[in-house]
C-alpha positions in Angstrom: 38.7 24.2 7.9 36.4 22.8 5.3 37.2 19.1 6.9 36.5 20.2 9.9 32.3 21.6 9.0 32.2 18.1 7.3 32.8 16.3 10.1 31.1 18.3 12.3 27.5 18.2 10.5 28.3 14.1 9.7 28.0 14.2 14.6 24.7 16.8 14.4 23.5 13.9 11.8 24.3 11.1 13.8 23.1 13.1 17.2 19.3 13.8 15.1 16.7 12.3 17.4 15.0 9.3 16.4 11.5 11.3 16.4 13.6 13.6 13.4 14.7 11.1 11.6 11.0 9.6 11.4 9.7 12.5 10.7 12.4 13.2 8.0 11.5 10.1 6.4 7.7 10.7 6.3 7.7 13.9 4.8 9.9 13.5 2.8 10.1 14.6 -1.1 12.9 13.1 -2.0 12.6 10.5 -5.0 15.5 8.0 -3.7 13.8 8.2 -0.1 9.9 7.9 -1.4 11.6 4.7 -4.1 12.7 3.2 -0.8 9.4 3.8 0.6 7.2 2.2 -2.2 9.8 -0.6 -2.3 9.4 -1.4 1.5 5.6 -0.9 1.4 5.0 -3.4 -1.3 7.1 -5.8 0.3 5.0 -5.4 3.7 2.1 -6.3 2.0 3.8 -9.0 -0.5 3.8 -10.2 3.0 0.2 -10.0 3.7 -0.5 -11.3 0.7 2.0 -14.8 1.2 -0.1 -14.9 4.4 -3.2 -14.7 3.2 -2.6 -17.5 0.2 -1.2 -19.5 2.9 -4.2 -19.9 5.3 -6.4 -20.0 1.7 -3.8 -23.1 0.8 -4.3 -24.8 3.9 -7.8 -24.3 3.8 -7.4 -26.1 0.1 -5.0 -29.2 1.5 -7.9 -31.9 1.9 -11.8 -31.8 1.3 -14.4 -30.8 3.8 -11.4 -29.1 5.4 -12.7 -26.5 8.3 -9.3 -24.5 9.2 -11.6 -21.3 8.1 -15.0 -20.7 7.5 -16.3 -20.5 4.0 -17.2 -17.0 4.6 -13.4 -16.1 5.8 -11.7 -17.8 2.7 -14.1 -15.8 0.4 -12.4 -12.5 2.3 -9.4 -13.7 2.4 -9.2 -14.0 -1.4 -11.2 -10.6 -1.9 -8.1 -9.4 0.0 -5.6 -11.3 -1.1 -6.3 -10.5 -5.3 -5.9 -6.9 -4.2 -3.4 -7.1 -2.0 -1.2 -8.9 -5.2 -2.8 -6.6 -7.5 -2.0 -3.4 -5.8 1.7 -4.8 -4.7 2.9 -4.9 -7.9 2.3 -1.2 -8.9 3.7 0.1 -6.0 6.7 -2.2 -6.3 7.4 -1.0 -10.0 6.8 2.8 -8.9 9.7 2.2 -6.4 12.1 1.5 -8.6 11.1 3.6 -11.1 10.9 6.9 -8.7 14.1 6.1 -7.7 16.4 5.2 -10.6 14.5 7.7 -13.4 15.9 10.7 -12.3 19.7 9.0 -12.0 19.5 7.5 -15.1 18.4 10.9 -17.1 19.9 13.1 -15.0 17.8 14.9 -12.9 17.9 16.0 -9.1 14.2 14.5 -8.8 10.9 13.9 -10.3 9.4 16.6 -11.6 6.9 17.0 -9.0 8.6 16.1 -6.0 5.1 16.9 -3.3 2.9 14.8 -6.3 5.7 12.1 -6.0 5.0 12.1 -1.8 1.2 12.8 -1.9 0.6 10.1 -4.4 3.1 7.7 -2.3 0.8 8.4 0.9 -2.3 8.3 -1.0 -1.4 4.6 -2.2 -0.1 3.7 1.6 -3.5 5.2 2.5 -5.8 3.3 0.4 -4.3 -0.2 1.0 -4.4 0.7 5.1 -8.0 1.9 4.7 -8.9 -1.5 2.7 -7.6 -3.6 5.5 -9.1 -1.6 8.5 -12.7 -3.1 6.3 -11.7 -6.3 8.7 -12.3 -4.1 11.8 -14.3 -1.3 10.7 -16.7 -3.8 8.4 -18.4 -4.2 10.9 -20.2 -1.3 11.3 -22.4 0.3 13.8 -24.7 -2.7 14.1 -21.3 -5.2 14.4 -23.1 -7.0 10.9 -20.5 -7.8 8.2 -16.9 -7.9 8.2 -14.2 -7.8 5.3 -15.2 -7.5 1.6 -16.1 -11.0 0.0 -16.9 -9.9 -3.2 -13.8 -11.8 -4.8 -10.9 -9.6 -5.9 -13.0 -8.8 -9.3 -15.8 -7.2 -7.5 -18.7 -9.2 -9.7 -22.2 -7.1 -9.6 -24.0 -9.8 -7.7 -21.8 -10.3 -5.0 -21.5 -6.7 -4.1 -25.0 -5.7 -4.2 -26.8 -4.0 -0.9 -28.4 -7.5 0.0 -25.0 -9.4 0.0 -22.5 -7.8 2.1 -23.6 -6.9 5.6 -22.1 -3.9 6.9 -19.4 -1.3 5.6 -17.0 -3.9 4.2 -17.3 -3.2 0.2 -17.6 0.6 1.3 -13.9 0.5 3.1 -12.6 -1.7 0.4 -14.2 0.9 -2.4 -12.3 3.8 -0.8 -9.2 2.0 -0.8 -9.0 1.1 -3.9 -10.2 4.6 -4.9 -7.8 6.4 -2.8 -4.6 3.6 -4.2 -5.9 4.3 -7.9 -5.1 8.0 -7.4 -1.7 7.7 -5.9 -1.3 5.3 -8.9 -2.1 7.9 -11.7 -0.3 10.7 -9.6 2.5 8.7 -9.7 1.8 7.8 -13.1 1.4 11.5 -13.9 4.7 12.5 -12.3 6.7 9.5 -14.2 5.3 10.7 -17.6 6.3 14.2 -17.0 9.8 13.3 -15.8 10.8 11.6 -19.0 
């Protein structure tokens, strides 16, 4: 009888809409499901990151080359240090949200909904520091994508440098990946 309810609930499974199973996946708490989802967000963005030191290497092939405009490589590394700065972290978090509580033996982190919050606040902040391309611009359509290089020196992101909401977008990314950083951090810490 026992075989039989096993099989039975392995069909409903396989029968779950796709729309459920989404939805399962993005609200989830469960630390081998949110690993998988750090994992596969930092590789999207590795990705983002290989294309945007690409068109900066081809830029960089000969002198006086013009495949993008000075102002568009100095975005495109602005985005490009973050991007590679803020890939690595979640990469780490991945594997570290989903093989801590194996290897000590625990059912999950210790705050599973920190562990999900501070997983959507990171996928939050990076998607809010790329929508600076499109929503730079602002009301006026002046400015465009942070160029303030990936260290954010004073000069270069002062009020008479970057036209438009750029550095603004760009600042609330990073703010909003810094706190799904020391959430996760948090939740790590307290799981060991």
């Amino acid at each position: 009888m026992s075989s039989e309810s096993i099989a039975l609930s392995g069909t409903v499974a396989a029968r779950r809409p796709l729309l459920g199973r989404v939805y399962g996946w993005l609200s989830t708490t469960d630390h081998k499901r949110l690993g998988i989802l750090y994992i596969l967000f930092a590789l999207a963005f590795l990705v983002i990151g290989g294309i945007e030191a690409t068109i900066m290497r081809i830029q960089l092939i000969r002198p006086h080359n013009n495949f993008v405009s000075p102002e568009l490589f100095n975005r495109m590394f602005t985005m490009h240090g973050t991007t590679m700065i803020f890939v690595a972290m979640p990469l780490v978090f991945g594997f570290v949200t989903y093989m801590v509580p194996l290897m000590i033996g625990e059912r999950d982190m210790a705050f599973p909904r920190l562990n999900a919050f501070s997983f959507w606040m990171t996928a939050f902040g990076a998607l809010i520091r790329y929508s600076s391309f499109r929503g730079g611009t602002g009301f006026l359509d002046g400015g465009n994508a942070p160029d303030a290089g990936w260290f954010a020196y004073a000069l270069l992101t002062s009020l008479m440098f970057p036209p438009g909401h750029g550095s603004d977008f760009w600042t609330l990314g990073l703010l909003l990946s810094g706190i799904g950083s020391v959430g996760t951090a948090i939740n790590i810490v307290t799981t060991f």
